[in-house]
C-alpha positions as CSV (number, residue, x, y, z in Angstrom):
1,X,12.4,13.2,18.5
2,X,15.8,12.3,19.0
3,X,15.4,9.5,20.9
4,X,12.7,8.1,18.6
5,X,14.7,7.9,15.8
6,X,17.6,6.4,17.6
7,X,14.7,3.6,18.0
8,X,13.6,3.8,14.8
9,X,17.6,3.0,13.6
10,X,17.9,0.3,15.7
11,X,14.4,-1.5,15.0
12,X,15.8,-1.2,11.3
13,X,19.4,-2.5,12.3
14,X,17.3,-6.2,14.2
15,X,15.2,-6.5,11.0
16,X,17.9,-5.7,8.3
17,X,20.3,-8.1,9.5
18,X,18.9,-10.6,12.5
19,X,15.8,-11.7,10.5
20,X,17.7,-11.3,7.3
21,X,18.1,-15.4,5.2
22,X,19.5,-15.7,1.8
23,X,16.5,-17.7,1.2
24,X,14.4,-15.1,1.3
25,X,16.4,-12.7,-0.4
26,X,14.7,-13.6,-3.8
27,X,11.6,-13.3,-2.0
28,X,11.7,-10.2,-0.9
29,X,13.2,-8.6,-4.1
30,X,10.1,-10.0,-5.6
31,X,7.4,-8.4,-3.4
32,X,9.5,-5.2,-3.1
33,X,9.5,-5.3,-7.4
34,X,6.5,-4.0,-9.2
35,X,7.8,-4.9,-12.9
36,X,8.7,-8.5,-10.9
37,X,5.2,-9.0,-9.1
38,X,2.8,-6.7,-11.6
39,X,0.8,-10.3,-12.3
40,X,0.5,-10.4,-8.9
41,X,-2.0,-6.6,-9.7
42,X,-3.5,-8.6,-12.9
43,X,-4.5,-11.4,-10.6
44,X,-6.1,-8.9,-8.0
45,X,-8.2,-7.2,-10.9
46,X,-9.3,-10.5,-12.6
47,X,-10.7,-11.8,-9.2
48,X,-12.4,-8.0,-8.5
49,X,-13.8,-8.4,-11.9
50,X,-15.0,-12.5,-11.6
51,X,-16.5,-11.7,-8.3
52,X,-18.4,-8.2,-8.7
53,X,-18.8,-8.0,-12.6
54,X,-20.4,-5.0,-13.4
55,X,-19.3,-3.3,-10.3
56,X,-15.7,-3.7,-11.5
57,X,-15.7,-1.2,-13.7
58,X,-16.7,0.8,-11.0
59,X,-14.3,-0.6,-8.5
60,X,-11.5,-1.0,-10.9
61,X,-11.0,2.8,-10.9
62,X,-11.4,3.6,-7.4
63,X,-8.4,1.5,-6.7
64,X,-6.6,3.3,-9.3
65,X,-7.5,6.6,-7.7
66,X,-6.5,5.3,-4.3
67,X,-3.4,4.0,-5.4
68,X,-2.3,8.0,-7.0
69,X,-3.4,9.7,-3.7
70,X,-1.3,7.5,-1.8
71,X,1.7,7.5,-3.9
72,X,1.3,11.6,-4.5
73,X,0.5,12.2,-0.2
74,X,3.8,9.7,0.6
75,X,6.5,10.3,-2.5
76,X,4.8,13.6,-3.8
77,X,4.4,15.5,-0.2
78,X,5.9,13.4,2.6
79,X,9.7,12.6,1.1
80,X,10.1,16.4,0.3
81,X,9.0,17.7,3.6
82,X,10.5,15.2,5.8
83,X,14.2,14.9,4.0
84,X,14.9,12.1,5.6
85,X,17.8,9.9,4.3
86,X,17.2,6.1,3.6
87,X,19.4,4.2,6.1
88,X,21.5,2.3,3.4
89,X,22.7,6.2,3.2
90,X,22.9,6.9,6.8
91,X,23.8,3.7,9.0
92,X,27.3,1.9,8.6
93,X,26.7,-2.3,7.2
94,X,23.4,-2.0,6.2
95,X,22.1,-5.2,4.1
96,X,21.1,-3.2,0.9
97,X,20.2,-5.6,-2.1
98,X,19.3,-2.9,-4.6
99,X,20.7,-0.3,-6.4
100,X,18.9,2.5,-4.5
101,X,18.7,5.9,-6.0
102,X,19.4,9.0,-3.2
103,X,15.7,9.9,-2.8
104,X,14.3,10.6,0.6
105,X,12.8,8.2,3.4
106,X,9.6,8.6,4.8
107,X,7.0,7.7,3.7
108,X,7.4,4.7,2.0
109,X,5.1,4.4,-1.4
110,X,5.2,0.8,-1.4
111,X,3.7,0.6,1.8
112,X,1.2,3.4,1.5
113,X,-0.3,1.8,-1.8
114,X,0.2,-1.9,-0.5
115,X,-1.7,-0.8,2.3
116,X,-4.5,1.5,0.1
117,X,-5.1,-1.8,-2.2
118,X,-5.5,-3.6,1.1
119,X,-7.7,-1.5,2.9
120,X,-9.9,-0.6,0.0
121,X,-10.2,-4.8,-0.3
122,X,-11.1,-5.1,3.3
123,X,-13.7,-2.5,2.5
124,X,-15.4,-4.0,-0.5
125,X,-14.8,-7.8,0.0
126,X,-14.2,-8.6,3.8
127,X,-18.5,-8.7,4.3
128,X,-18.7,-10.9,1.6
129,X,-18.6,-14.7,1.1
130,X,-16.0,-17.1,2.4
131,X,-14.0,-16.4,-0.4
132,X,-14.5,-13.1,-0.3
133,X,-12.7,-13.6,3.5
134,X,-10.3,-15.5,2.3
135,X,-8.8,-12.9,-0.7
136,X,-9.2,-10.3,1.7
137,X,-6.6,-12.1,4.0
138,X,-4.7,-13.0,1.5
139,X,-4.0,-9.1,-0.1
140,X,-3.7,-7.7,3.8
141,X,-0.9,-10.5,4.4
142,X,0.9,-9.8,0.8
143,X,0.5,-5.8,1.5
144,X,1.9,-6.4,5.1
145,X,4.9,-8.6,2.8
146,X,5.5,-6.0,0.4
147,X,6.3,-3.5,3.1
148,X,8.2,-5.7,5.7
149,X,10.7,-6.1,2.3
150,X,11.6,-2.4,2.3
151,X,12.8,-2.8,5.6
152,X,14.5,-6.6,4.5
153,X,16.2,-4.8,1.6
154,X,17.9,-1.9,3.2
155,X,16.0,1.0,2.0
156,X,13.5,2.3,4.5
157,X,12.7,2.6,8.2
158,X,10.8,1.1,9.7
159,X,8.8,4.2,11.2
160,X,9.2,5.3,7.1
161,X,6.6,1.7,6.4
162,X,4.2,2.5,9.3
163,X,4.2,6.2,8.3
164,X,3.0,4.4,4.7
165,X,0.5,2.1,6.2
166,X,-1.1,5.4,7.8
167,X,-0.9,7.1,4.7
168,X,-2.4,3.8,2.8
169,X,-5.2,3.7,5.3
170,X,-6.4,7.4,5.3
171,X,-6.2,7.2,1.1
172,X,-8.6,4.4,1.2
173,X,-10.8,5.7,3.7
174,X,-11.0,9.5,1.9
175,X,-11.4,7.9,-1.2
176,X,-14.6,4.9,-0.3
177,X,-16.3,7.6,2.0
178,X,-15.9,10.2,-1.1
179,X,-17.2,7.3,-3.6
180,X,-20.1,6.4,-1.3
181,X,-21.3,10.1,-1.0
182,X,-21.3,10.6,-4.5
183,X,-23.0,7.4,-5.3
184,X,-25.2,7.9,-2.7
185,X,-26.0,11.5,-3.2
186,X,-25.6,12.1,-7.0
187,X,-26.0,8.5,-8.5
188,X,-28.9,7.1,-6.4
189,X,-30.7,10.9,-6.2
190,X,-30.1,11.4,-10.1
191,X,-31.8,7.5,-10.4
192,X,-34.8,8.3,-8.7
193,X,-35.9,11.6,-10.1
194,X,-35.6,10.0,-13.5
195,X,-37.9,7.1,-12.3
196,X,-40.4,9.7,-10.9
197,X,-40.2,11.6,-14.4
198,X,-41.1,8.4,-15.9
């Protein structure tokens, strides 16, 4: 265990400082910002709501739901049970370009619920049309952006972001297989007994 995070430290050491440009610091304080990039959310749920219309209001929800299981499994069950400090705490020059508060590590939450949005997408959208395709690409390669910056910035691991990604992907999973049962089960069952009592 040792050993691994002695790699995990210096993974985070090459991508905090060797990949690290001043042209990308606004960049990455933008994707790593949710008050900075929420339009960035407003554009998702306009294009869920253009391309599935009615089925938004259905979908709409679902990634709100993902989005709290994530965020509660990686910040509300993870960080306390782990207590593992953030490397701008632990390691000596770390680039840090926030003011970070002294909350734990792993699992990072903007990976986890990147990752959730971006799963749940891939889910709903990636069998679609071309442009379906396209958007799901496009919310994977942002999600896979918006944790890469925790790293850039100074305040997580990088086992802390794949830990998130995990946690993103199992949320997203739980969640559509949940949905589809109780769609499939309850809605559809509930459907047809009310066109056989008609």
């Amino acid at each position: 265990m040792e050993a691994l995070g002695q790699a995990d430290a210096w993974l985070f050491q090459l991508l905090n400082h060797r990949l690290a440009y001043p042209a990308l610091d606004d960049l990455m304080l933008f994707l790593t910002s949710p008050k900075r990039s929420a339009h960035i959310f407003a554009l998702l749920a306009l294009f869920i709501v253009v391309r599935k219309g009615k089925e938004a209001f259905y979908l709409i929800p679902l990634f709100l739901l993902v989005v709290a299981l994530s965020d509660f499994t990686a910040s509300g069950i993870m960080k306390p049970l782990f207590h593992r400090i953030r490397p701008c705490f632990a390691l000596d020059g770390v680039r840090l370009l926030v003011d970070q508060s002294h909350s734990w590590s792993f699992a990072s939450s903007h990976a986890a619920n990147s990752a959730a949005i971006a799963s749940l997408v891939w889910l709903f959208f990636w069998r679609g049309e071309a442009v379906d395709k396209a958007f799901t690409v496009v919310v994977i390669f942002y999600a896979a952006m918006v944790s890469f910056s925790r790293i850039y910035i100074g305040v997580h691991y990088p086992g802390d972001v794949v830990g998130g990604i995990v946690i993103g992907i199992a949320s997203a999973v739980l969640i559509y297989t949940a949905s589809a049962w109780i769609v499939k089960n309850v809605v559809h069952r509930r459907a047809l007994q009310n066109g056989g009592a008609g």
